[in-house]
C-alpha positions as CSV (number, residue, x, y, z in Angstrom):
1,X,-83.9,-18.7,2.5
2,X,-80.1,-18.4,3.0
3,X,-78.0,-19.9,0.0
4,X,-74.3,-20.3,0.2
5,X,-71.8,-21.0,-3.0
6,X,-68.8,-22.1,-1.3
7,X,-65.6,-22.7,-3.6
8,X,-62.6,-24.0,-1.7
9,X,-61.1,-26.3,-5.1
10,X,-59.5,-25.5,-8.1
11,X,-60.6,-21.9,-9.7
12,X,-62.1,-23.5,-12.5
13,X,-64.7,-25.4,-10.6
14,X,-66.4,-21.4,-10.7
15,X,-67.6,-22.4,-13.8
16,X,-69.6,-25.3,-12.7
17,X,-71.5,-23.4,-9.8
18,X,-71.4,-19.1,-10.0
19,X,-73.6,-19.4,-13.2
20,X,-76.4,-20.7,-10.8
21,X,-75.8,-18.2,-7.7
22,X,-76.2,-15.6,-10.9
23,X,-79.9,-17.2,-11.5
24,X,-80.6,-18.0,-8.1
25,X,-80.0,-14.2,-7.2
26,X,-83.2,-13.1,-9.6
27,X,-85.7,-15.1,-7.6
28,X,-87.2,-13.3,-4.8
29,X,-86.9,-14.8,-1.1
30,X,-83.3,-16.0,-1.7
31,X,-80.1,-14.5,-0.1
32,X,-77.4,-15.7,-1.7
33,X,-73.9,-15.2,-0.7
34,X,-70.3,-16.9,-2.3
35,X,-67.2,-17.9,-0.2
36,X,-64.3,-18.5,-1.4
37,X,-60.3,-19.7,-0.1
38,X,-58.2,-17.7,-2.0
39,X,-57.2,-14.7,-4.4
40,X,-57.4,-16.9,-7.5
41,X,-60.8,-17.3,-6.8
42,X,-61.2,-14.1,-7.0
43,X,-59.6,-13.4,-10.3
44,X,-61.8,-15.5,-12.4
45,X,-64.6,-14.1,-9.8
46,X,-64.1,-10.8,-11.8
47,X,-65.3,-12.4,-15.1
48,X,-68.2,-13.6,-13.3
49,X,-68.9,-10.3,-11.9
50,X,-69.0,-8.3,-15.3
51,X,-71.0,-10.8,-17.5
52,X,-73.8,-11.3,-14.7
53,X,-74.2,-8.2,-13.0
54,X,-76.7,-9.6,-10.6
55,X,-73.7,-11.2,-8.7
56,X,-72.3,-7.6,-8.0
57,X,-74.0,-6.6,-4.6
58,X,-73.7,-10.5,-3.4
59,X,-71.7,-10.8,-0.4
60,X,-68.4,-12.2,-0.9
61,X,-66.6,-13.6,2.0
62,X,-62.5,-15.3,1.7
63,X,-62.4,-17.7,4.0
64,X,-59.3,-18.4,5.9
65,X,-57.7,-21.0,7.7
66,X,-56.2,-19.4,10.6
67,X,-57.9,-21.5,13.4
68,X,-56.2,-24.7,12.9
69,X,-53.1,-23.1,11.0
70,X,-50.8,-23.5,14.6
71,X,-52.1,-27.5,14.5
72,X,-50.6,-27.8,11.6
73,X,-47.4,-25.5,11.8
74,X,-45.1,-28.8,12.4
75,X,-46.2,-30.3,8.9
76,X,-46.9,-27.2,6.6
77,X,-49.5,-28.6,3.9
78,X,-50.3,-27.3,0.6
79,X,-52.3,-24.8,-0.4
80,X,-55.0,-27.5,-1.6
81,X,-54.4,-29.7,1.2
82,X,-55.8,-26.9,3.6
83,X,-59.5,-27.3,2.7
84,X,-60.7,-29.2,5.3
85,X,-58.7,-26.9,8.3
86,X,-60.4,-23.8,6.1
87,X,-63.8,-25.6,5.9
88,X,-63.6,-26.9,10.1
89,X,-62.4,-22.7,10.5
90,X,-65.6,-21.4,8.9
91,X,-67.9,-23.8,10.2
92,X,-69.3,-20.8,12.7
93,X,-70.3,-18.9,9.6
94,X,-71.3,-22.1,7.3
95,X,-73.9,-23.3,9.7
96,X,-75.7,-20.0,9.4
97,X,-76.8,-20.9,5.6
98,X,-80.0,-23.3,4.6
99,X,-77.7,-24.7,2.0
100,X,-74.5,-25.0,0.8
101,X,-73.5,-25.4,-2.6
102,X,-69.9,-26.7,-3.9
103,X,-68.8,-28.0,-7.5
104,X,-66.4,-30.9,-4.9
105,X,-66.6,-33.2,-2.8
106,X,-63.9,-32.6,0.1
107,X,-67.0,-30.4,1.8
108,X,-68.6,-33.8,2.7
109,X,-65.9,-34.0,5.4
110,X,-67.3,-31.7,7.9
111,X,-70.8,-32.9,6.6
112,X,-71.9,-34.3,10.4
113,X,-70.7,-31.0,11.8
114,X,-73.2,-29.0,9.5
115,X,-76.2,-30.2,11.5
116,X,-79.6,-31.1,10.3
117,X,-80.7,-27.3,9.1
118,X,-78.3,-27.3,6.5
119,X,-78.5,-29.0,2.9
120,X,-75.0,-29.5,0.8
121,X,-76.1,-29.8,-2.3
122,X,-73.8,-30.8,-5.1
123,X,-72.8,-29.7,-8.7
124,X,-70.4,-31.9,-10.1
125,X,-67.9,-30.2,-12.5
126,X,-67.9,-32.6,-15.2
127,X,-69.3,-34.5,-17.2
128,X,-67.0,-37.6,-18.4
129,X,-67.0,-41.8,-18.1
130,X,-64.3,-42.5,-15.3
131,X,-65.1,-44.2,-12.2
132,X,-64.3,-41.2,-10.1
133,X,-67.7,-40.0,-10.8
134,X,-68.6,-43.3,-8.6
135,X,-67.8,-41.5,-5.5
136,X,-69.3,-43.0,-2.3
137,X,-69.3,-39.2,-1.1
138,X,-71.6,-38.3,-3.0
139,X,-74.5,-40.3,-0.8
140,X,-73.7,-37.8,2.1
141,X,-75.2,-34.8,-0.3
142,X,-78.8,-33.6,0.4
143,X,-79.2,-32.7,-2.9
144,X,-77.8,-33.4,-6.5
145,X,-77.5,-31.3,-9.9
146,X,-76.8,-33.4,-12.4
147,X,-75.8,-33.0,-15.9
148,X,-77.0,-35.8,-17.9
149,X,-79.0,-38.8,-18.5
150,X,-75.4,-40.7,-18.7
151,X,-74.3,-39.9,-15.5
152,X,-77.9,-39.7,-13.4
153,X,-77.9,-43.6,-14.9
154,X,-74.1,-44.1,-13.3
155,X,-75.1,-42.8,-10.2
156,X,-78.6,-44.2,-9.6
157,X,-77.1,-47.9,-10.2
158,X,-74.1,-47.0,-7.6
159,X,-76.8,-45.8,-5.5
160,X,-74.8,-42.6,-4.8
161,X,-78.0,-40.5,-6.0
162,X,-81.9,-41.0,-4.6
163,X,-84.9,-40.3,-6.2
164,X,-86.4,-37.1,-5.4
165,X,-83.0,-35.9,-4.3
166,X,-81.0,-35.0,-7.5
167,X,-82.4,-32.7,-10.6
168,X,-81.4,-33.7,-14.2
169,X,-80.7,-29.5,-15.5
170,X,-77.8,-29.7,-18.1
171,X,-74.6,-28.8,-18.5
172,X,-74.0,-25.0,-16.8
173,X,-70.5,-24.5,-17.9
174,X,-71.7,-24.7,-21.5
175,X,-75.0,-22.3,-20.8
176,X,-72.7,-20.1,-19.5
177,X,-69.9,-19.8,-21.9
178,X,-72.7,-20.3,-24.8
179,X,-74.6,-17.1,-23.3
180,X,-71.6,-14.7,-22.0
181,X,-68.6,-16.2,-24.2
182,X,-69.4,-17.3,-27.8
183,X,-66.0,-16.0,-29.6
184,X,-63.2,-18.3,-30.7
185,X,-59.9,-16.5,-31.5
186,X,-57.4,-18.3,-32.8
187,X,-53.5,-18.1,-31.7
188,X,-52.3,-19.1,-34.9
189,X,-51.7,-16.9,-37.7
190,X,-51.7,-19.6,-40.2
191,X,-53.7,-21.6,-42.3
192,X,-52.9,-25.2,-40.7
193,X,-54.7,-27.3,-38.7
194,X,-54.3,-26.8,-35.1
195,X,-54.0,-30.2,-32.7
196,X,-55.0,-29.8,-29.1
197,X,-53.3,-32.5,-26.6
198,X,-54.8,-32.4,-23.1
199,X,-53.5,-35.4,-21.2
200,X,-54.8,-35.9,-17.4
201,X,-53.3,-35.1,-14.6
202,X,-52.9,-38.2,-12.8
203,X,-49.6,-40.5,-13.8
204,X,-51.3,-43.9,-13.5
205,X,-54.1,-42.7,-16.2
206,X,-51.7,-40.1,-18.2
207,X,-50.2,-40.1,-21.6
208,X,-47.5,-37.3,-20.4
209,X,-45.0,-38.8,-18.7
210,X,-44.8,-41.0,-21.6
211,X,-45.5,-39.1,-24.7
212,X,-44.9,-35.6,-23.5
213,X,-41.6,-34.9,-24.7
214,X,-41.5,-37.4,-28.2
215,X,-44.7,-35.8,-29.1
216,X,-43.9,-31.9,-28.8
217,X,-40.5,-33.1,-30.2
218,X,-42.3,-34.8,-33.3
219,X,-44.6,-32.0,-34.2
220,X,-41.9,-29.6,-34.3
221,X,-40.5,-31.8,-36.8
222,X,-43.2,-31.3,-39.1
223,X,-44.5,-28.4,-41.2
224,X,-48.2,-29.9,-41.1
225,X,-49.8,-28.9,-38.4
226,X,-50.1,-26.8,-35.1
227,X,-50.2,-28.0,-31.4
228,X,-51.5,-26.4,-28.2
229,X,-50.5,-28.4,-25.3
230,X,-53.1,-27.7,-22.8
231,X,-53.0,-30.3,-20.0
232,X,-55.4,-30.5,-16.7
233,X,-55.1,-27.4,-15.2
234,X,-53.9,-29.8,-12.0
235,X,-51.2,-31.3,-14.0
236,X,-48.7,-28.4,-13.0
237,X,-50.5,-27.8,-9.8
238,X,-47.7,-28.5,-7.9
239,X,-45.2,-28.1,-10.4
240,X,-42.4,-25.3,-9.4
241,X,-41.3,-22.1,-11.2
242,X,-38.2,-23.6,-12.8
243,X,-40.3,-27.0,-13.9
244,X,-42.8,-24.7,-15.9
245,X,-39.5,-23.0,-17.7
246,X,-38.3,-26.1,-18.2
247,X,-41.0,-26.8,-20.8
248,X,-42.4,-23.4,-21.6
249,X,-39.0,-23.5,-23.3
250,X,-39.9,-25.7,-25.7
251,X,-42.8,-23.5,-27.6
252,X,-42.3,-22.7,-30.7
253,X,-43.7,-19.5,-31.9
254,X,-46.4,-19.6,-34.7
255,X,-46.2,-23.7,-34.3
256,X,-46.3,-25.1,-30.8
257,X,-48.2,-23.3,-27.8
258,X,-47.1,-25.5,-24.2
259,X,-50.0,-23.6,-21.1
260,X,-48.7,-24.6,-17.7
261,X,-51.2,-22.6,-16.0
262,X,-53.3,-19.9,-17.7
263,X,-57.4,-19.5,-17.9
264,X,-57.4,-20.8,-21.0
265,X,-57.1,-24.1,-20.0
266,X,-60.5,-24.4,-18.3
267,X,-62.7,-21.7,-20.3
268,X,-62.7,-23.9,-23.5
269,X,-60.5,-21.3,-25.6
270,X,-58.8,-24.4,-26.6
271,X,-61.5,-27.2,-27.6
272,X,-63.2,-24.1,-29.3
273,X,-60.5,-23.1,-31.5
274,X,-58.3,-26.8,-32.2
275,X,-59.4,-28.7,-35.2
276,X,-58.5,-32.0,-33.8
277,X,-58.3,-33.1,-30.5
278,X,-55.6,-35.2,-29.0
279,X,-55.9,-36.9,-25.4
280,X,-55.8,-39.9,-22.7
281,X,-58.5,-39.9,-20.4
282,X,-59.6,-36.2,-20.1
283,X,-63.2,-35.3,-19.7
284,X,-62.3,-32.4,-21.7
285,X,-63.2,-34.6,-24.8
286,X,-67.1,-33.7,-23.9
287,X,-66.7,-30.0,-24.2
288,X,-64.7,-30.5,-27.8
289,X,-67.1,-32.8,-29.5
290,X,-69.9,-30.2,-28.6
291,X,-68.5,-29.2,-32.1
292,X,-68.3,-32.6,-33.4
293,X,-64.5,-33.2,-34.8
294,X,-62.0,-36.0,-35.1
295,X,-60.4,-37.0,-32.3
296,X,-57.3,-39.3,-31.8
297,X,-56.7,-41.0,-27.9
298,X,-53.5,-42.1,-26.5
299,X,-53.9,-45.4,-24.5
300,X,-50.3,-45.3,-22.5
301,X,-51.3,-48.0,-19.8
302,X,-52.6,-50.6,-22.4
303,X,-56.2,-50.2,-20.7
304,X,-58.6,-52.6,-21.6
305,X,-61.2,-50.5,-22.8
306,X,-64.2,-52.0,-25.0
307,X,-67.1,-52.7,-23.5
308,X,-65.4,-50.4,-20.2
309,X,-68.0,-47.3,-19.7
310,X,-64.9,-45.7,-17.9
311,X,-63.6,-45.4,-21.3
312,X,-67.3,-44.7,-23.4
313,X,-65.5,-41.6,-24.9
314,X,-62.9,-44.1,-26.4
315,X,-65.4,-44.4,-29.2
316,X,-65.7,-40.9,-30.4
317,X,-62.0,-41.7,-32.2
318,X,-59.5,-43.7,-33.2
319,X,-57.0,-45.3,-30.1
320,X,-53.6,-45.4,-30.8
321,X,-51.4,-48.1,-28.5
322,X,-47.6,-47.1,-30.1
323,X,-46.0,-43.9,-30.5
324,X,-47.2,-43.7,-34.6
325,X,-49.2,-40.1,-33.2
326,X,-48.6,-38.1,-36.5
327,X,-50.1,-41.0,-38.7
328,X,-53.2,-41.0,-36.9
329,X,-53.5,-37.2,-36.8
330,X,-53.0,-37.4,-40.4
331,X,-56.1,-40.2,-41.0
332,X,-58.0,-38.7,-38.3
333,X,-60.0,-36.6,-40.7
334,X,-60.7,-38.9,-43.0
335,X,-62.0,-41.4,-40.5
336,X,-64.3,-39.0,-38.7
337,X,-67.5,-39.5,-40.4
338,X,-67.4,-42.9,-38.5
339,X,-67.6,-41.1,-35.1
340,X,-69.5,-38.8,-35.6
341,X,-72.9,-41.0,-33.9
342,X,-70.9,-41.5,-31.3
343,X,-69.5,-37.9,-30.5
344,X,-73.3,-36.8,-30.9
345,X,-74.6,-39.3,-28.6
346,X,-72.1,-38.8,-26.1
347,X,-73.3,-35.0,-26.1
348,X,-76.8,-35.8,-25.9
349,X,-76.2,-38.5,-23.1
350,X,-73.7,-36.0,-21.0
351,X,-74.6,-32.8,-21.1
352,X,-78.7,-32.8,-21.4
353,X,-80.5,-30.0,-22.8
354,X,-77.6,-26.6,-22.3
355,X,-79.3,-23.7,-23.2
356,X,-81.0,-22.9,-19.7
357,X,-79.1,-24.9,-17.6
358,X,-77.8,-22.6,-15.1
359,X,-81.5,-21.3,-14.5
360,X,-83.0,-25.0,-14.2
361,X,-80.7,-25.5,-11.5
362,X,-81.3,-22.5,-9.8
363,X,-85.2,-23.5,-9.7
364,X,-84.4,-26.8,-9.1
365,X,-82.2,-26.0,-5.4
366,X,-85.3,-23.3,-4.9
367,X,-88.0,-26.2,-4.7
368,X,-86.1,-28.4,-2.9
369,X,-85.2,-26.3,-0.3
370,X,-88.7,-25.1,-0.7
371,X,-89.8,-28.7,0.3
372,X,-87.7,-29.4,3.0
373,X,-87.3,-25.9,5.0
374,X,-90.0,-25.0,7.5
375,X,-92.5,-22.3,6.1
376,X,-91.2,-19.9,8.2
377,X,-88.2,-19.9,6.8
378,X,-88.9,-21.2,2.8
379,X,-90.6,-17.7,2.2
């Protein structure tokens, strides 16, 4: 049995999937092998490599997109925007595997080219309430992992999921940093609170094009608290060098952190260590309240949200409309005890049972694949 983790997205997807090639590597009869698209890949690769040291004599292959690169020399695209010339370049080598396992979607474009013999199987990375986890790709996946009871409902009504073809195993980023990274440092050497704002990435759901600026600007005018300003991790993706200056100049040592683009924004150094969290539409929110605490949400597009399940994370905290941010960081403490069924819930619901999760996925793909692959090739 042939497995493949292929990561061609964002680097922090690694968290969602190399967890379960680590478990999958201690049962016997499976060869696993990763692929991945580029060198940052690799860097957080290296993290992965010295916490499970099962994953060190896996093959690792970097794909590349060389095939179709002259088709598209007249309209250069993106590094991102490559995936599906990388993905058609390395179909040769993908069709070799029994499955295929990616933390995205985009691989469901070369899905017919695959053939029959191999199984995409699917482990979302995330856990939150937005309708994007109502993707119609998702039907074209052999097999799901998903995280919680929340989402398997979701999904089962959209009829993007089908019985006996999805696993319920928990939340694997979580088991993994729970097992391999418990520590919180903090980057403050002082005794106030600390206030994490992670807006979204995308404008039409964001609170940064709007609050951004008046925000960092009011917390520097204040002597009560700290802020880390740790947006999506896509947010800057295509940001340039003199853009990421432009407001990494306005930290403030010992008061304001602003992260354009470092690991910390996707291995929960932040939502561990911030005392109150600060956002729009983030999933993000999930992985703070694991550690239940007040939370404050900017709603920048005057979404109607009650009653929405796009927005069931609005409930965990208090929604601010205006620009009166400091006020409601100030009551957000004091409020808290009134969320706190809700923040607990919304673990429960998202992220399942954690501890394990990583290995319940690994022998959940192992008896699918078990099922569906002829004996000849199962053992």
């Amino acid at each position: 049995m042939r497995v493949l983790f292929l990561l061609v997205g964002e680097p922090h997807h690694l968290f969602h999937s190399i967890p379960i090639a680590a478990e999958l590597v201690r049962q016997s009869g499976v060869e696993v092998e990763i692929a991945v698209s580029g060198e940052e890949h690799h860097a957080l690769l290296a993290r992965f490599l010295e916490t499970c040291p099962e994953l060190q004599k896996t093959k690792i292959t970097t794909l590349s997109a060389s095939r179709w690169r002259a088709a598209f020399a007249a309209t250069p695209l993106s590094r991102w925007q490559m995936r599906v010339p990388t993905l058609l370049s390395a179909l040769p080598y993908l069709r070799g595997f029994d499955a295929i396992v990616v933390p995205e979607r985009t691989t469901t474009a070369i899905r017919r080219f695959l053939g029959k013999r191999t199984k995409l199987i699917f482990t979302p990375h995330g856990a939150g309430d937005r309708a994007i986890m109502l993707d119609p790709r998702d039907a074209l996946f052999d097999f799901v992992l998903v995280a919680g009871e929340k989402s398997e409902q979701r999904l089962l009504d959209a009829g993007t999921i089908r019985p006996g073809a999805y696993a319920v195993p928990g939340y694997v980023k979580l088991d993994y940093l729970g097992r391999f990274d418990p520590k919180t440092e903090r980057s403050f050497a002082n005794d106030r609170e600390t206030i994490l704002y992670a807006p979204h990435f995308r404008p039409e759901l964001s609170s940064w094009d709007r609050y951004a600026t008046p925000l960092i600007e009011a917390f520097r005018a204040q002597d009560r608290y700290n802020l880390i300003v740790a947006p999506h991790i896509r947010l800057f993706h295509t940001s340039g060098a003199s853009e990421r200056r432009a407001w990494e100049a306005l930290v403030e040592p010992g008061k304001i952190i602003i992260d354009t683009g470092s690991e910390k924004l996707t291995d929960m150094s932040y939502t561990r260590e911030a005392d109150i969290y600060l956002g729009d539409v983030s999933s993000q929110v999930y992985e703070f309240v694991t550690n239940p605490r007040p939370c404050v949400f900017l709603n920048a597009h005057d979404a109607d949200w009650r009653g929405n399940p796009d927005y069931a994370f609005w409930n965990m905290g208090e929604v601010v409309r205006d620009d009166a941010v400091l006020p409601a960081i100030d009551r957000a403490r004091i409020l808290h005890p009134g969320y706190l069924a809700a923040q607990r819930d919304g673990i429960r619901s998202s992220f399942g049972k954690v501890e394990g999760a990583a290995e319940r996925s690994a022998q959940a793909i192992t008896q699918y694949l078990s099922a569906q692959l002829p004996r000849d090739r199962a053992a």
